[in-house]
N, C-alpha and C positions, 0 to 999 in steps of 0.2 A: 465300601463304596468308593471308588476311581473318582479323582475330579477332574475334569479338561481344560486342559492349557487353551484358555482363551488369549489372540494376541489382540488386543485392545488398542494397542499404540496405531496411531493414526499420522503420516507426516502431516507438520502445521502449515494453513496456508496465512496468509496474508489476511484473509473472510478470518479466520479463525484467532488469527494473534491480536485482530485490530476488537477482540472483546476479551483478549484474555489479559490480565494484569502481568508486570508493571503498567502503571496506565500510560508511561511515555511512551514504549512499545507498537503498544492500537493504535495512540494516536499519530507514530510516525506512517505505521502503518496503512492508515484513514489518506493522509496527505499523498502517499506514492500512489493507492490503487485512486484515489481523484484525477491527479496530474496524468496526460495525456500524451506530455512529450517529455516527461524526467524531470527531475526536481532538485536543486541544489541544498545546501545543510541550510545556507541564508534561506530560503524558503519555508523550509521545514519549522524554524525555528521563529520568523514570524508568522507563519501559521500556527504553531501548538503554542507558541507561549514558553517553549520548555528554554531550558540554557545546551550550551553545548555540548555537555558532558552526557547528559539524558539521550541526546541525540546520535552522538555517536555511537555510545552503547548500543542504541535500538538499530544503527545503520550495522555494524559489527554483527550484531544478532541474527540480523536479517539476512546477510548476506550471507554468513558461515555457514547458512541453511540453504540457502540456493536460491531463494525467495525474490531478490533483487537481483540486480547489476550492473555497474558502472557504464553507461552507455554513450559518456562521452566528458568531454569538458568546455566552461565557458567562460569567457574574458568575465573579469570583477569589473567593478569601478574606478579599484587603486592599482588594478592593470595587472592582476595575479590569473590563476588559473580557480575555476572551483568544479569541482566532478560532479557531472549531472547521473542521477541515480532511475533508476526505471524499473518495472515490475518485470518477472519474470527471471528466469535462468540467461547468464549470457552462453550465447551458443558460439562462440569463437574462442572459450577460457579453456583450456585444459590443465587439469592438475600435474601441479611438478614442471609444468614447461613455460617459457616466457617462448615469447613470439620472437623472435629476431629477423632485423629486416637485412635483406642482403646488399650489402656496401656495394663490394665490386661485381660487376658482369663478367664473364670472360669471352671477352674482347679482345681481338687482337690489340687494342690499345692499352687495355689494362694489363695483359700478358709484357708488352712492350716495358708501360711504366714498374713491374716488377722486376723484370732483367735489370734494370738499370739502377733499382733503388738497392738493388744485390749488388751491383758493381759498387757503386759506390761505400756501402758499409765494408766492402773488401778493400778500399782505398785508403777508408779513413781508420778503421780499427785494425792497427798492427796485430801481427800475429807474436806473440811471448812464450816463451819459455816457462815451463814452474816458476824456476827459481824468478825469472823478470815476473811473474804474476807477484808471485808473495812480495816480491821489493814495493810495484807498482800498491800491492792493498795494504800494506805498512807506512806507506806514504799516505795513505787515503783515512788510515787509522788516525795516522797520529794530526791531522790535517783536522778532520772532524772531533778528536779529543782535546784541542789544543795542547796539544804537544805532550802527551803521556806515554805513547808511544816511541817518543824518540828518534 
């Protein structure tokens, strides 16, 4: 008799981890599908009771699963920053890539202030020879060794 490959595995949701053990887990989990606008770790922690360590576990756990997502940040008290956390997938994260914001436009004004920061690094960094290179980084050796170099 054949037995059939049952796939049983089910992804977890939030409904589902906020009953499954460890029990810091659920109950961070209770606290984020509550909160309506995100939740910070100070939140979390005097809601559950738990300490920080339980907490970030379960924010780490949550998140590696796709379950949450950092949805923003909020000024402290003592004037820091704290990550407000929120249910769901964030839909602007893609793996492997960070976001980069674009510095310069190209502007005839930024095209300007680049010609010019080109001129001037041609003005101030003389052009060397090997051999004036190797003199100039024997200089720079023995300068940073206090005098090992010679």
């Amino acid at each position: 008799m054949k037995k059939e490959f049952i796939d049983s595995y089910t992804a977890p949701t939030l409904q589902s981890i906020s009953t499954e053990k460890p029990k810091s887990r659920g109950d961070v989990a209770k606290v984020i599908m509550e909160a309506t606008d995100g939740v910070t770790i100070a939140t979390i922690i005097e809601t559950t009771k738990l300490t920080v360590n339980p907490v970030r576990r379960a924010l780490f756990y949550l998140r590696t699963r796709n379950l949450i997502h950092a949805s923003g940040r909020v000024a402290t008290k003592d004037g820091g920053l704290a990550t407000v956390y929120a249910e769901g997938p964030d839909v602007n994260d893609k793996p492997g890539k960070k976001a980069r914001p674009k510095i310069l436009e190209d502007s005839e004004e930024t095209k300007k202030l680049i010609a010019h920061t080109k001129e001037l690094a041609k003005a101030l960094v003389p052009k060397r020879s090997f051999k004036e290179q190797c003199a100039v980084n024997r200089q720079y050796w023995n300068w940073i060794s206090n005098g090992v170099y010679g």
